[in-house]
C-alpha positions in Angstrom: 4.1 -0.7 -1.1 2.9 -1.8 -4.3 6.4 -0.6 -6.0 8.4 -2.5 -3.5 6.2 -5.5 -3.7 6.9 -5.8 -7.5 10.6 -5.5 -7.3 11.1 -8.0 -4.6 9.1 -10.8 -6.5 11.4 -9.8 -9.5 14.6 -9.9 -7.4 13.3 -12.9 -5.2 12.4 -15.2 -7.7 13.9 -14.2 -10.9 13.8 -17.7 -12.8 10.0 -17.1 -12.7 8.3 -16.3 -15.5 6.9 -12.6 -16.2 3.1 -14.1 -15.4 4.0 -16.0 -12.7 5.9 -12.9 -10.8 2.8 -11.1 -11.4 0.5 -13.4 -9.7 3.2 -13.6 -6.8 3.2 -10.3 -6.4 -0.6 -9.7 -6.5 -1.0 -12.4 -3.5 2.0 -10.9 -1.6 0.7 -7.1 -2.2 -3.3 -8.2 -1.0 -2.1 -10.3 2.3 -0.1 -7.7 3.1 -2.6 -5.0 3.3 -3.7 -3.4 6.8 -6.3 -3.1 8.2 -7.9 -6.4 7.4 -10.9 -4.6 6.6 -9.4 -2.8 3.7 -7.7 -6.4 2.7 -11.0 -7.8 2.4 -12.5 -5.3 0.7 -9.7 -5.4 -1.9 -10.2 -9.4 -2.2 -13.5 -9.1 -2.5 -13.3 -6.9 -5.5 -10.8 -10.0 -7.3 -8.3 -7.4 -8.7 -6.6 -9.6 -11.6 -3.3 -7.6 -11.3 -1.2 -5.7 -8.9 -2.2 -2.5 -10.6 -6.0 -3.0 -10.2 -5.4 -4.1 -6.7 -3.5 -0.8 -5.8 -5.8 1.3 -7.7 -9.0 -0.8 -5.5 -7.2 -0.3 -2.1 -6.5 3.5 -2.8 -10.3 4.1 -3.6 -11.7 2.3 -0.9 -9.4 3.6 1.3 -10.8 7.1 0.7 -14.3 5.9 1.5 -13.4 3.3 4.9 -11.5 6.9 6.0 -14.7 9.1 5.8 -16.3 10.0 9.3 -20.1 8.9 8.8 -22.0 11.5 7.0 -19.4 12.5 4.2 -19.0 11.8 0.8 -16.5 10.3 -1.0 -14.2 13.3 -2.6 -11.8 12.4 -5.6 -8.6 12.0 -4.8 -5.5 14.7 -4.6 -2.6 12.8 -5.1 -1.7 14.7 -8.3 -1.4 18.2 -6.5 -0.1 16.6 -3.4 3.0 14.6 -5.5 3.5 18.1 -7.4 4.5 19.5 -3.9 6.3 16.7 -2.7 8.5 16.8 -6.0 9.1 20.6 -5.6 10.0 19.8 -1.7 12.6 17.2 -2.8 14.1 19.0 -5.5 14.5 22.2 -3.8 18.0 23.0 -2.1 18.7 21.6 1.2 18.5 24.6 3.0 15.2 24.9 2.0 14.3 21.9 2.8 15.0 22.2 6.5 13.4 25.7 6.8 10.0 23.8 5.9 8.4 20.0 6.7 7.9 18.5 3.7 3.8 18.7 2.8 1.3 16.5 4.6 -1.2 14.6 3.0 -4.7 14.9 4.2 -6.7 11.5 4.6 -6.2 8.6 6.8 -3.3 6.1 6.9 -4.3 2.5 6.2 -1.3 1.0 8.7 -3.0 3.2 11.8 -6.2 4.9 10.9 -5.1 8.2 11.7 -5.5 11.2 9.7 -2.6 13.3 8.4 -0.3 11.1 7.5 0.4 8.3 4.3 1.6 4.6 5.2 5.0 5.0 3.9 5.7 7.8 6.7 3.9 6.2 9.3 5.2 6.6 12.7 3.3 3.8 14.0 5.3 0.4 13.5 4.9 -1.6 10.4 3.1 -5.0 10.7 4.5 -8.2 10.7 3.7 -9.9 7.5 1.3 -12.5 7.3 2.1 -16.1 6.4 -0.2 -17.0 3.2 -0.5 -20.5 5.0 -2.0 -21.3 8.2 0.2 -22.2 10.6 0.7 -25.9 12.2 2.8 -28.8 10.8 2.8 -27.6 7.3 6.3 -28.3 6.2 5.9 -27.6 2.7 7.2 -31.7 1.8 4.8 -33.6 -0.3 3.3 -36.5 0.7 
């Protein structure tokens, strides 16, 4: 998300400057998180770039998706991407004989175990407006 957040602030608003797209996207990547209590978490902890933000939300992510009683384990991405790059580069035919891996941990879109966000079968949220809604028009006064 955090990958497709940065390229639509560059594509969206490309007479920004380089700082300014930054900030964008940091705002944009932190009210779209799900579940709110991850969001929170994440604001709480006043990333100061999109990076930090990520790198906040993946960690606490790990911990909100412990059952009570464990402890936090490190993460396995770097195994798990190894796999995932030696699933997609393999031929087709392959490919279709097996699934490609699953991830172990909880999704932050639905809660559920097994499965990342970006392969979620649950649907994705609606975004949230930064501003509250009501007569705001955006003129000033």
């Amino acid at each position: 998300m955090a990958a497709d957040v940065r390229l639509h602030t560059r594509q969206g608003y490309p007479s920004f400057g380089a700082a300014e797209q930054k900030e964008l996207a940091l705002h944009a990547f932190l009210q779209a998180l799900t579940p709110e209590r991850l969001r929170q978490h994440v604001i709480l902890a006043t990333p100061r770039s999109l990076d930090e933000a990520l790198k906040e939300a993946e960690s606490a992510e790990d911990v909100l998706c412990l059952a009570p009683g464990q402890t936090a384990r490190p993460r396995e991405v770097d195994c798990y991407e190894e796999e995932e790059v030696r699933w997609a580069r393999s031929p087709p035919q392959q490919r279709r004989q097996r699934p490609p891996p699953v991830r172990h941990g909880c999704c932050y879109r639905c809660d559920e175990p097994g499965h990342l966000a970006c392969v979620c079968p649950a649907p994705a949220p609606k975004p949230q407006s930064p501003w509250p809604s009501g007569s705001n028009t955006g003129t000033a006064l």
